[in-house]
Backbone bond lengths (Angstrom), bond angles and torsions (degrees), N, CA, C in turn:
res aa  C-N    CA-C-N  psi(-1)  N-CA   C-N-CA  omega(-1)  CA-C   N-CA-C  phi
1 X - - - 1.466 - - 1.533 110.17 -
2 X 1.439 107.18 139.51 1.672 103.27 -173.68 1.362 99.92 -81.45
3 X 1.245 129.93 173.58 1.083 146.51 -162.31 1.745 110.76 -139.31
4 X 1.531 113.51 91.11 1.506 88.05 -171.43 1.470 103.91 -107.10
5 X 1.017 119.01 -8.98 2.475 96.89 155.87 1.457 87.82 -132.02
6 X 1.462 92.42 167.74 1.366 134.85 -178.31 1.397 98.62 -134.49
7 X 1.618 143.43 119.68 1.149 151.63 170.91 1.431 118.94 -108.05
8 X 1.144 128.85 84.88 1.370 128.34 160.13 1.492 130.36 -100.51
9 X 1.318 106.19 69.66 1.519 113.33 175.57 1.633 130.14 -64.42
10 X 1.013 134.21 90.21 1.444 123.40 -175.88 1.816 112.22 -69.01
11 X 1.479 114.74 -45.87 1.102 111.37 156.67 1.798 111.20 -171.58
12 X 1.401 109.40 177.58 1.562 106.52 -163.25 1.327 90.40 -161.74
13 X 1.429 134.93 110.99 1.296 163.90 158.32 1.857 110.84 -87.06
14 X 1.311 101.32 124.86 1.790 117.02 168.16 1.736 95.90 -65.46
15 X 1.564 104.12 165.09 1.553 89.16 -178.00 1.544 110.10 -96.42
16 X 1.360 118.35 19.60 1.702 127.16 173.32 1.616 91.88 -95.15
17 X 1.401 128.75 8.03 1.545 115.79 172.72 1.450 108.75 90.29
18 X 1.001 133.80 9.08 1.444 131.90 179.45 1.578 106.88 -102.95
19 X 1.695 88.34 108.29 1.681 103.80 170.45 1.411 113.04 -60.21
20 X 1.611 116.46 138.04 1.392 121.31 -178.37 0.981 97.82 -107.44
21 X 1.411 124.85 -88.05 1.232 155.99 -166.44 2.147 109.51 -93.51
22 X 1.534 84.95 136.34 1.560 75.32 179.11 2.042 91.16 -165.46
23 X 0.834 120.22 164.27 1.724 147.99 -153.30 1.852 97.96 -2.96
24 X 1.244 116.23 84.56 1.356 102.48 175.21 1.871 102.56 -140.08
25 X 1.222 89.48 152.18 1.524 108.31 -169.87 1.434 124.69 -144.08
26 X 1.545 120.73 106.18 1.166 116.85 -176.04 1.445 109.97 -140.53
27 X 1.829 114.07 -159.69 1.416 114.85 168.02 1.262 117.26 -141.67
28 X 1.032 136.27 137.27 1.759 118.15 160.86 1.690 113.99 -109.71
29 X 1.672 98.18 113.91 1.187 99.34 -175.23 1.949 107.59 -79.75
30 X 1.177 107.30 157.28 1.466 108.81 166.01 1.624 152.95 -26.22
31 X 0.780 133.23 58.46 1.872 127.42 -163.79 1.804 91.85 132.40
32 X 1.396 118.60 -20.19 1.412 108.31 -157.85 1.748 108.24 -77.18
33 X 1.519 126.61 166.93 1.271 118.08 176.19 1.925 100.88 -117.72
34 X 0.978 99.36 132.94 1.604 99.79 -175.43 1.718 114.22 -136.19
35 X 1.261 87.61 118.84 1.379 110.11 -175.39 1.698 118.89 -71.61
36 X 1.411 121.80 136.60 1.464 115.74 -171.51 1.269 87.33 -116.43
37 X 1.087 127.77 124.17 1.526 132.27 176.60 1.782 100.69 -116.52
38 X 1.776 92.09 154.95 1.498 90.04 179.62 1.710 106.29 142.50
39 X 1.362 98.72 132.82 1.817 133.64 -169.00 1.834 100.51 -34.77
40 X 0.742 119.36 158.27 1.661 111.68 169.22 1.831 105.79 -72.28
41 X 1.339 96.62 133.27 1.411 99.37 177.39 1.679 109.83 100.87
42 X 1.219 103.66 -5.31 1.853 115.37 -169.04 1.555 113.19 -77.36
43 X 1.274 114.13 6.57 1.657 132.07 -173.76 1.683 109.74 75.83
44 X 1.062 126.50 47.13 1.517 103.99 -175.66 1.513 96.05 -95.97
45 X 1.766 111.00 -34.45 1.897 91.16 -164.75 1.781 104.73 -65.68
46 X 1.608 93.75 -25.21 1.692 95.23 177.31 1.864 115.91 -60.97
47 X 1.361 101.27 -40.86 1.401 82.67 178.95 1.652 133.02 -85.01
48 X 1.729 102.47 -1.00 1.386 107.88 166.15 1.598 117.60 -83.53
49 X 1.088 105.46 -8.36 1.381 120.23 174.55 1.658 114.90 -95.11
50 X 1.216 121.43 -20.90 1.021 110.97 163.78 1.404 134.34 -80.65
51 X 2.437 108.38 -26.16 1.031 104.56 -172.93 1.766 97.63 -87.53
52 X 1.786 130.82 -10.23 1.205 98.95 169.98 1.403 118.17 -91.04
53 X 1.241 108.14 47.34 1.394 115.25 167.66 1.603 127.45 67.90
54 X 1.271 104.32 28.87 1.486 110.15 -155.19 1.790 101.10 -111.53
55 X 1.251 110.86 -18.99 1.688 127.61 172.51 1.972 96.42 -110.34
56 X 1.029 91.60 145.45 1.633 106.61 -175.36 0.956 121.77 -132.22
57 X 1.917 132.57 -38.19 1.244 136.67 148.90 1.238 146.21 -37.17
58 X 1.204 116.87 45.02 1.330 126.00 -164.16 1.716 120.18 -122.00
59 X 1.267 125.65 151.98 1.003 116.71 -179.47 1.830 124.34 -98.32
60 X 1.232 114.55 124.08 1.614 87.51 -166.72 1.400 93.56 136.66
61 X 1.443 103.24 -176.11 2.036 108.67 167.62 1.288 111.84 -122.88
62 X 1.386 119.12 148.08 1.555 123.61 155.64 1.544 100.36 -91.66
63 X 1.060 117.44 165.00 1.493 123.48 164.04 1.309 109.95 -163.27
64 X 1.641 97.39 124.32 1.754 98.40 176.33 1.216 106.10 -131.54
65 X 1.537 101.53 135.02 1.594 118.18 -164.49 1.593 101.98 42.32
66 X 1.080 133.41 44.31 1.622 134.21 145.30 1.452 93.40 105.69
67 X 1.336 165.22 3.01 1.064 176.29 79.08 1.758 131.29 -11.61
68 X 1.354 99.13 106.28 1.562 101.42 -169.80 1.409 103.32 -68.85
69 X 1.890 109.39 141.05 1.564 123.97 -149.80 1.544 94.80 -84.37
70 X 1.646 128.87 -18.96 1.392 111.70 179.09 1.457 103.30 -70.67
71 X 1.401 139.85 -44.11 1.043 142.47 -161.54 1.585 113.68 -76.12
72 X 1.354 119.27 8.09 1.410 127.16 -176.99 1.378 98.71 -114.11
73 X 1.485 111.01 160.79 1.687 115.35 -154.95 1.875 81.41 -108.37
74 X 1.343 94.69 163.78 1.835 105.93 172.92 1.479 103.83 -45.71
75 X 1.415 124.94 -61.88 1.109 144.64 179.54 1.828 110.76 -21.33
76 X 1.237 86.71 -70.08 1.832 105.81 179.94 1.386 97.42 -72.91
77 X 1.018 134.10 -39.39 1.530 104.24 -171.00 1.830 117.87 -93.47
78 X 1.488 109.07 8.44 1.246 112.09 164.23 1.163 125.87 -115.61
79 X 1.213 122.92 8.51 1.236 129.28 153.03 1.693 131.79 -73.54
80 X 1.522 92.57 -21.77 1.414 109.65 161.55 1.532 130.83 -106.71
81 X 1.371 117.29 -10.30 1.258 137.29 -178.08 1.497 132.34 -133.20
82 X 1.028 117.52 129.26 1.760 116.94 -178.09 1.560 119.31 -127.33
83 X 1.351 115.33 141.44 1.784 104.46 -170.02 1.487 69.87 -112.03
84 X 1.396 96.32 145.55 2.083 111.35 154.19 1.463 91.08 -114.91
85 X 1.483 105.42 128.65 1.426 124.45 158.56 1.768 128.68 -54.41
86 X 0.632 130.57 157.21 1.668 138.94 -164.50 1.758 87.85 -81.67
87 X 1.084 130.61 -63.66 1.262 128.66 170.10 1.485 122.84 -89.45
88 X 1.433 119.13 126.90 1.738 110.08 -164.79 1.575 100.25 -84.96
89 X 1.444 133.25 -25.18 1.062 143.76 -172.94 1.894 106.67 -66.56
90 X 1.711 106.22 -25.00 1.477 110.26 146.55 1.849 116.69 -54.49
91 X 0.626 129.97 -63.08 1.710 146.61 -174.56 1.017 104.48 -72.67
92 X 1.487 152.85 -57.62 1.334 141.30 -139.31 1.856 102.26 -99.40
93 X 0.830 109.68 119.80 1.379 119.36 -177.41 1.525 141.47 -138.92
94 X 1.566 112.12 -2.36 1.424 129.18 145.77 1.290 110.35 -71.07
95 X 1.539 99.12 -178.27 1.646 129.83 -157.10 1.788 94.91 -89.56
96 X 1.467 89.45 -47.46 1.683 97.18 -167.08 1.512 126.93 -114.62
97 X 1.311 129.07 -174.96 1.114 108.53 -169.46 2.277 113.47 -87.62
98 X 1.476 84.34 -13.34 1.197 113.20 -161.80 1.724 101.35 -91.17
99 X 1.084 109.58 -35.55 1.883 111.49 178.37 1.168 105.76 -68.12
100 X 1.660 119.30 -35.79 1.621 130.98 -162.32 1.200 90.79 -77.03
101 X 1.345 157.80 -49.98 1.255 152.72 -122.46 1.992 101.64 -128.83
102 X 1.455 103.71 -11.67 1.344 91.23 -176.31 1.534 103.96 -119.51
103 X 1.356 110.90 0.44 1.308 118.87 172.09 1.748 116.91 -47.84
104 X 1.282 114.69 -78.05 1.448 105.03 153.07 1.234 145.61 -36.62
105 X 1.369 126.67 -23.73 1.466 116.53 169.08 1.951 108.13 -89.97
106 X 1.242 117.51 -9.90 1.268 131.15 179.36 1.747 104.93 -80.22
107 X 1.255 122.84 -35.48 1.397 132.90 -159.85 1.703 74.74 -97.16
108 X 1.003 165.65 -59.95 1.163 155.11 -129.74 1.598 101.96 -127.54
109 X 1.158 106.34 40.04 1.588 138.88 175.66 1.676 116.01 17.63
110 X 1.067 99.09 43.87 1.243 94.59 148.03 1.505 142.18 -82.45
111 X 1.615 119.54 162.10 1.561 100.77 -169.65 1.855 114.32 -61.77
112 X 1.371 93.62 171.88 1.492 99.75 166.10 1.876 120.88 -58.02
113 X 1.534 93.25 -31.22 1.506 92.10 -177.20 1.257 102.66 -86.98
114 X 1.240 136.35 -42.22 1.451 121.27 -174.48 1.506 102.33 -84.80
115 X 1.051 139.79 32.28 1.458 141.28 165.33 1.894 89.11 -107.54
116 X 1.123 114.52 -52.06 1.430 115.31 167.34 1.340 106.53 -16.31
117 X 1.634 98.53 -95.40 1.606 120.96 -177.63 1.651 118.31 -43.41
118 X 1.516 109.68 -30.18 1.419 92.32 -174.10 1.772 106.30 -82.80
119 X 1.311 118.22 -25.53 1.557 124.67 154.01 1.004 98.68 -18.93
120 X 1.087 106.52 -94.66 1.984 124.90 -151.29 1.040 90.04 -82.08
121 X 1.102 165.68 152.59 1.912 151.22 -80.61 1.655 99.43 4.26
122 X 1.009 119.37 -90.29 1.775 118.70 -169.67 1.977 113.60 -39.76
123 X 1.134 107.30 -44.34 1.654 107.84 154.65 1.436 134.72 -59.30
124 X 1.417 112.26 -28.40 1.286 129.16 -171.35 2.048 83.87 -84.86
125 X 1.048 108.95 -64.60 1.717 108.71 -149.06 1.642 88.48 -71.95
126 X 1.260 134.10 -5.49 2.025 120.59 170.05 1.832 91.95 -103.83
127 X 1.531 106.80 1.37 1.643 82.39 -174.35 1.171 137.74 80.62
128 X 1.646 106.55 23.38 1.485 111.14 -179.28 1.170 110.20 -128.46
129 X 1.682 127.31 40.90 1.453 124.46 173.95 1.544 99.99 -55.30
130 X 1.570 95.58 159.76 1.703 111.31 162.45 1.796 91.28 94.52
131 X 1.479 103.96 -42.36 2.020 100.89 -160.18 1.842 110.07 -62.12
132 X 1.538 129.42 -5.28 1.041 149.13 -175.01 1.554 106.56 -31.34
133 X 0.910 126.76 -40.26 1.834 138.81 -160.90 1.748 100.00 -113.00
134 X 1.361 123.29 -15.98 1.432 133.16 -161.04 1.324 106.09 -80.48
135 X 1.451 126.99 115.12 1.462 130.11 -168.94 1.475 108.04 -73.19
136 X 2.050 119.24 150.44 0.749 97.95 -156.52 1.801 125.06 -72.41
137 X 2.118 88.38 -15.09 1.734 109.82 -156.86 1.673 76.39 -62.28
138 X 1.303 142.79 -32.03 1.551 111.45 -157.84 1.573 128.64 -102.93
139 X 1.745 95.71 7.42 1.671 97.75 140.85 0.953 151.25 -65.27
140 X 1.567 132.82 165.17 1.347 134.71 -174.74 1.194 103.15 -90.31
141 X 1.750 112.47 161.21 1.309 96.63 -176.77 1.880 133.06 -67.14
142 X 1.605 101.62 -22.99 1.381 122.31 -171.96 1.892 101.63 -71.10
143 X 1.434 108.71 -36.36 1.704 122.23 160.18 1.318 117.43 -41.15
144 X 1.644 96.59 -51.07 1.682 97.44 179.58 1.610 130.96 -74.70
145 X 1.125 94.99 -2.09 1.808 110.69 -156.30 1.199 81.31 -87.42
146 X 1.877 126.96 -58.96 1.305 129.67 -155.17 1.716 96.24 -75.91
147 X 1.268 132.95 -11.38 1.455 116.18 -161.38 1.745 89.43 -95.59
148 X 1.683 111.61 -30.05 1.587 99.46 172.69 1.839 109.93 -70.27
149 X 0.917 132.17 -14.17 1.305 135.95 -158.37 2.116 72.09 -96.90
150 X 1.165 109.66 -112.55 1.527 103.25 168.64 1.681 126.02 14.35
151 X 1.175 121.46 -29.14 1.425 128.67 -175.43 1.615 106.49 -84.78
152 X 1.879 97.09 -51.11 1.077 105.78 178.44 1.574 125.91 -45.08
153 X 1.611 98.60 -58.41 1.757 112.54 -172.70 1.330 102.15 -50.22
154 X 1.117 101.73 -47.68 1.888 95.74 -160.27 1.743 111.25 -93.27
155 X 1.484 105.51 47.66 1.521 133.44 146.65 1.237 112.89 -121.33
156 X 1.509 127.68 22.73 1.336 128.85 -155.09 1.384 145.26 68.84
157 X 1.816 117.19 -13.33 1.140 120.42 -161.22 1.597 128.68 -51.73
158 X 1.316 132.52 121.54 1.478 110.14 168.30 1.379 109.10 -106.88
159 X 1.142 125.98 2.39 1.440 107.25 173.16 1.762 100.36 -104.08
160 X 1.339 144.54 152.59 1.416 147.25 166.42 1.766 108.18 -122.56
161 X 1.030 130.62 131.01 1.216 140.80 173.58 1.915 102.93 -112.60
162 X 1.195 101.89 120.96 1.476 100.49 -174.33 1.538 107.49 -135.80
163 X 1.506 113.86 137.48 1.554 125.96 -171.11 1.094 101.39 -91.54
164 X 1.213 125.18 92.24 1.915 107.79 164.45 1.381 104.53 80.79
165 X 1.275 131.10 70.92 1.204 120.22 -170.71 2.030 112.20 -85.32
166 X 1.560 83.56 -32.27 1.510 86.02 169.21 1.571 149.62 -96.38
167 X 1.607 98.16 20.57 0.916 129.03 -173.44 1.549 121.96 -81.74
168 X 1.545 125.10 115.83 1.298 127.83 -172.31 1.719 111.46 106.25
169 X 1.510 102.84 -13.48 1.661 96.35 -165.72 1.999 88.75 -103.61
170 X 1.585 84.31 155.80 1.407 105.05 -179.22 1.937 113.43 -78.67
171 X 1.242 115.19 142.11 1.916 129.06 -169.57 1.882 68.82 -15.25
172 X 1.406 105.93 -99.62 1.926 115.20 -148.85 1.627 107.48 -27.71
173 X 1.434 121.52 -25.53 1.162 122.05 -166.31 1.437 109.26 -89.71
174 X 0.907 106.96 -38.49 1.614 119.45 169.72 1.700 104.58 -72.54
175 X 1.062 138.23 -38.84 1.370 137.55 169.98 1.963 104.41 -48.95
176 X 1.635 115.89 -44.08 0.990 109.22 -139.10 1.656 86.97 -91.88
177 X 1.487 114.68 -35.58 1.577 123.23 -168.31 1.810 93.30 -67.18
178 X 1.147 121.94 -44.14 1.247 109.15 -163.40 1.850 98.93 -94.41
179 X 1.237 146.56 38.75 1.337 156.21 118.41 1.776 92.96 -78.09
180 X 1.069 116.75 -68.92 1.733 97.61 -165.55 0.853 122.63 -45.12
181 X 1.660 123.85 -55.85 1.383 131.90 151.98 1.426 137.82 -2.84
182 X 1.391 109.48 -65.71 1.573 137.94 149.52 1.405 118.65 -40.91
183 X 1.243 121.23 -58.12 1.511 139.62 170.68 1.321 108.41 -59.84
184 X 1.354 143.92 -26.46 1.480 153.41 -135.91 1.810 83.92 -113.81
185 X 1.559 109.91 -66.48 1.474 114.14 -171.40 1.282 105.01 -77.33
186 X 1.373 135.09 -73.42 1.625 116.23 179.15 1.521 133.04 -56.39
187 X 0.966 81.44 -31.64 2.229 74.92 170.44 1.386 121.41 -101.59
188 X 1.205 116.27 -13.50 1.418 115.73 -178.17 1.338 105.93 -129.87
189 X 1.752 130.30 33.93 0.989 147.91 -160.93 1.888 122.60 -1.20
190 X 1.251 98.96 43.18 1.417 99.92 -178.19 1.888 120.73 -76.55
191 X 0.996 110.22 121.99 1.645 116.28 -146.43 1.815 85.13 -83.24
192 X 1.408 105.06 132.19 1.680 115.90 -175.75 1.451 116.40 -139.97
193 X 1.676 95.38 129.58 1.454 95.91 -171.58 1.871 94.21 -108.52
194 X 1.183 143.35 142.67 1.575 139.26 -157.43 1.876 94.23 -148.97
195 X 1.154 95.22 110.26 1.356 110.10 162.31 1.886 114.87 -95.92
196 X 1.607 100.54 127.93 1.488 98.30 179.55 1.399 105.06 172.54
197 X 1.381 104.61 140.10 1.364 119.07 -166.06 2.118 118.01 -83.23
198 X 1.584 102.62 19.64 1.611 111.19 -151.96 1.240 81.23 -116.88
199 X 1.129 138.80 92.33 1.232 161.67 142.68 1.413 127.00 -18.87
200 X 1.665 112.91 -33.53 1.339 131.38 -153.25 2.244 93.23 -103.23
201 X 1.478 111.52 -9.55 1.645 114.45 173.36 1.398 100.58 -82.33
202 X 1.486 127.71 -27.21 1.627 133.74 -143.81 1.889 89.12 -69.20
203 X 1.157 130.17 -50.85 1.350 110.53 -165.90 1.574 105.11 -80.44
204 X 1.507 117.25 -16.04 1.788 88.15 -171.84 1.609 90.36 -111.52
205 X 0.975 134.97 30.64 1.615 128.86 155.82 1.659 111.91 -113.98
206 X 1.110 93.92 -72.19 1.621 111.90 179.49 1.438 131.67 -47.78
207 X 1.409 112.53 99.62 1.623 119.60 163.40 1.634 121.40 -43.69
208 X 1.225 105.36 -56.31 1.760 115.62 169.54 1.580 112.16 -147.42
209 X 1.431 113.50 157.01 1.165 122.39 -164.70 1.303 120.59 -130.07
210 X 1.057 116.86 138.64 1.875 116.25 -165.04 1.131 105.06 -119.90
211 X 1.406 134.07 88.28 1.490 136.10 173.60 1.951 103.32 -79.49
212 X 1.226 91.60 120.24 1.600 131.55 -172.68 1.821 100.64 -84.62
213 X 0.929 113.50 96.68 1.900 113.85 166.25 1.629 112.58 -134.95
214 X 2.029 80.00 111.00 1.237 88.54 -173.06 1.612 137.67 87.00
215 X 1.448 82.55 -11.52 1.873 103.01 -173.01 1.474 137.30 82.90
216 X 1.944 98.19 19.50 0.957 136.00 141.74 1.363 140.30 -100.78
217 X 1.222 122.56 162.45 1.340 111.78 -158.98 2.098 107.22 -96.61
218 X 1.207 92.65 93.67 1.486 110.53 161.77 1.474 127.98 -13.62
219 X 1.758 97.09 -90.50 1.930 121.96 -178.14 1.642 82.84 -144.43
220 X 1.724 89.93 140.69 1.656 81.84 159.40 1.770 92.09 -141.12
221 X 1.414 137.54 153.32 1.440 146.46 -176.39 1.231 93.52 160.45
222 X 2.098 93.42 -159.83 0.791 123.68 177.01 1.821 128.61 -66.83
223 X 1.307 109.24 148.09 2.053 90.51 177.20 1.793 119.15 -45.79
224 X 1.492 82.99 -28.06 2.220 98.67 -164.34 1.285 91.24 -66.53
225 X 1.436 116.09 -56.72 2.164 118.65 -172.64 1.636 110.19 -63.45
226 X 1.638 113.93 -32.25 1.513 102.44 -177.66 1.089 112.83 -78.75
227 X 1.368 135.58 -50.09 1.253 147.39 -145.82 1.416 102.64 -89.09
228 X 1.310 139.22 10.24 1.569 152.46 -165.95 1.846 104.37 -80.65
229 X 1.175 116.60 -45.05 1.436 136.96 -173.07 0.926 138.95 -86.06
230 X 1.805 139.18 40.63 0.766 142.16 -154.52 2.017 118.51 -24.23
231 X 1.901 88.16 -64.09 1.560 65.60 169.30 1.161 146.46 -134.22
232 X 1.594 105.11 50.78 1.402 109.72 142.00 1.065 114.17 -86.51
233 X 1.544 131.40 -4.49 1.657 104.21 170.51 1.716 100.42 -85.83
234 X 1.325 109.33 -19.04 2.126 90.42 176.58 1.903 98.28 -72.47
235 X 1.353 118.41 -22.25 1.441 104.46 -157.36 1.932 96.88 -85.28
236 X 1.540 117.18 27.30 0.993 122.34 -170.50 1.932 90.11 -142.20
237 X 1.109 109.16 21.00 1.720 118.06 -179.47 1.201 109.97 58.56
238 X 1.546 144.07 7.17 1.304 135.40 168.10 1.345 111.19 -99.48
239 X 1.728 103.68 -162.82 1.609 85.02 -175.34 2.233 65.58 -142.69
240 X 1.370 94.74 -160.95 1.186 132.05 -177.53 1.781 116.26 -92.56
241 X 1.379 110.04 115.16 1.569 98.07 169.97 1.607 111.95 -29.82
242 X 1.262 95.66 146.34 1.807 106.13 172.69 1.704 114.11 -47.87
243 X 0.946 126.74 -49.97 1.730 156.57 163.92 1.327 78.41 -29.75
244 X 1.365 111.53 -95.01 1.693 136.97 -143.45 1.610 82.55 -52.17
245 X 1.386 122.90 -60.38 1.293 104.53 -167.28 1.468 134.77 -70.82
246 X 1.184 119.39 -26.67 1.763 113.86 149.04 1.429 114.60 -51.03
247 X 1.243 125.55 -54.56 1.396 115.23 -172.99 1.305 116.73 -61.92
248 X 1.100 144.38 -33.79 1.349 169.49 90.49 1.812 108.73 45.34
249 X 1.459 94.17 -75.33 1.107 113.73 170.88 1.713 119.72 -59.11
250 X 1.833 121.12 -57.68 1.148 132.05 178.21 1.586 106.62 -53.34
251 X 1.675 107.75 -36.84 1.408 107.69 -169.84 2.034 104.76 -77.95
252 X 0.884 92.64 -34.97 2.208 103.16 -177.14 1.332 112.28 -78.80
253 X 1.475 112.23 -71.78 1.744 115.40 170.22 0.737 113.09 -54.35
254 X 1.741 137.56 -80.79 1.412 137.95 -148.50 1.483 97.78 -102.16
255 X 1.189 130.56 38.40 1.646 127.29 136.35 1.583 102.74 59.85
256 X 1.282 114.91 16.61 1.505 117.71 170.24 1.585 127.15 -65.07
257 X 1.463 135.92 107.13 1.360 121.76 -132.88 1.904 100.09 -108.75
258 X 1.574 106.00 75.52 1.445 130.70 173.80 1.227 94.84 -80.04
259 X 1.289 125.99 140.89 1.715 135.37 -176.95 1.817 92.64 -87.07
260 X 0.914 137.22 2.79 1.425 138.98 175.37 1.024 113.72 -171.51
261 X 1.320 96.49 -177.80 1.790 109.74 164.18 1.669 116.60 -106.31
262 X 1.560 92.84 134.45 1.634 86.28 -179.49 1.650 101.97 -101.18
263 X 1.346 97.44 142.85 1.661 107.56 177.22 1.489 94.35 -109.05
264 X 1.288 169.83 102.21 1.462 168.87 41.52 1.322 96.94 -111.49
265 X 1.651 95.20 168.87 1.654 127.59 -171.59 1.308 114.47 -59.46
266 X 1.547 117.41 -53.06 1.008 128.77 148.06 1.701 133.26 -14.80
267 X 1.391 101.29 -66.24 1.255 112.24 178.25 1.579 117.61 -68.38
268 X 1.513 95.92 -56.08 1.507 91.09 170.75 1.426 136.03 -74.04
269 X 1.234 117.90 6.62 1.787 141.82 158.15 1.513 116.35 -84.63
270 X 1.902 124.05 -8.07 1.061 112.33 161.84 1.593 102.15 -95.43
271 X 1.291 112.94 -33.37 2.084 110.39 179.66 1.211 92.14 -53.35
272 X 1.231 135.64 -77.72 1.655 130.27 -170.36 1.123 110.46 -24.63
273 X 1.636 125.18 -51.54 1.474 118.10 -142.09 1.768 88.79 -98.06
274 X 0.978 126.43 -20.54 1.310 130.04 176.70 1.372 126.16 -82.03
275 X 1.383 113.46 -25.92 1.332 142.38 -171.97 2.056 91.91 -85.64
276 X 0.992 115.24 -75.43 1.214 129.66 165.58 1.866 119.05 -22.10
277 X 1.462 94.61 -61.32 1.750 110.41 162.08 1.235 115.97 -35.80
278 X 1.350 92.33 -66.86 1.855 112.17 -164.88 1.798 101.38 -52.34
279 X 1.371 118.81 -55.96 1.526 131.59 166.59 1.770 115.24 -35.91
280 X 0.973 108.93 -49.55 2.137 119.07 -168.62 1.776 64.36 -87.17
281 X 1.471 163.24 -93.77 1.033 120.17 -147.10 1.278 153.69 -35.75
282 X 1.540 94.17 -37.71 1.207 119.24 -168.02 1.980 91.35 -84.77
């Protein structure tokens, strides 16, 4: 499995003295989606900002694709990497939908025609063919998120680092970003690192999860191994998907004998139906 960062932060101070980041160590392997979990203030926008290279003061190494990220030029490290901002109305800054999205492959000189083509591929894979001529003031906000995500691809990016991706959009909108999302990393293997404090996306997006306390590294695994503990995940300021936490409860208090905890609907609709079985056996 490729390995595209290696994070060894020892520590990373703002220059007003405010520790962000301090002894953390991880990896992001290839195709995988990895969740940064963590309290407001827990360093995550800092540490997506540090691995796209945009913070430099730090103690420790970045390494992307085997190459430490200070020693790589803007150039190289955005051709492989993209941050989406927490707000797209930060990022989006042409007239059209089509200037915003071809701006980067034009600045990184490619021709006019293959700035063309990489458009419409990068529109096609967020799902916004046809929007090319569509100004930006008269999108929605969940429109805009995908046209900054869209900007990115079609400079090449395969890795995306995204702040809050679901943040600002309404229940349906958030239903629809986090299916694209999903669709973005498993079928079109785009490797994603997702900072966000919503706890309740971590089992149906997230491969592994890095709960951030303090700007150290908390729990890091799978959703099934973190989410097990009610409270060490509060003694880390979060809580437990809603799911995880009834079952949680039925399984600890009321002595209900579920071989785990299920964190989605899914999951906890096969314990029921199995749980239930086992009972008409008996």
């Amino acid at each position: 499995m490729k390995v595209r960062y290696r994070v060894n932060i020892s520590r990373f101070s703002y220059p007003d003295g405010t520790l962000a980041i301090k002894e953390l160590e991880f990896e992001i392997i290839s195709g995988e989606c990895m969740g940064i979990l963590g309290a407001n203030g827990s360093g995550k926008t800092t540490l997506l900002k540090i691995m796209d290279g945009i913070l430099k003061g730090y103690r420790g190494y970045v390494e992307l694709d085997g190459e430490e990220i200070r020693d790589l030029t803007p150039r190289q490290i955005y051709s492989k990497v993209g941050l989406v901002f927490q707000d797209p109305d930060d990022q989006l800054f042409a007239s059209t939908v089509y200037e915003d999205v071809a701006f980067g492959p034009l600045n990184m000189g490619f021709s006019e025609w293959e700035t063309r083509e990489r458009v419409k591929r990068a529109l096609k894979d967020v799902e916004m063919e046809g929007f090319e001529e569509r100004r930006i003031e008269t999108l929605s906000y969940g429109q805009k998120k995908r046209v900054c995500i869209a900007g990115l691809l079609a400079m090449g990016q395969e890795v995306l680092l995204m702040d809050e991706p679901l943040a600002g959009l309404d229940p349906l909108g958030e239903l629809r970003m986090l299916r694209f999302l999903r669709s973005l990393n498993r079928e079109k293997g785009v490797t994603m690192v997702i900072a966000s404090h919503n706890v309740d996306i971590a089992p149906l997006l997230f491969d592994r999860v890095l709960v951030l306390n303090k700007g150290s590294m908390g729990l890091l695994g799978r959703p099934q191994e973190v989410f097990q503990d009610l409270f060490g995940v509060e003694g880390l300021r979060l809580r437990l998907p809603y799911i995880g936490e009834l079952f949680w409860k039925l399984k600890n208090l009321h002595n209900i004998p579920f071989p785990s905890v299920a964190l989605t609907v899914e999951q906890g609709r096969h314990l029921i139906v199995e749980a239930l079985r086992s009972t008409k056996d008996i």
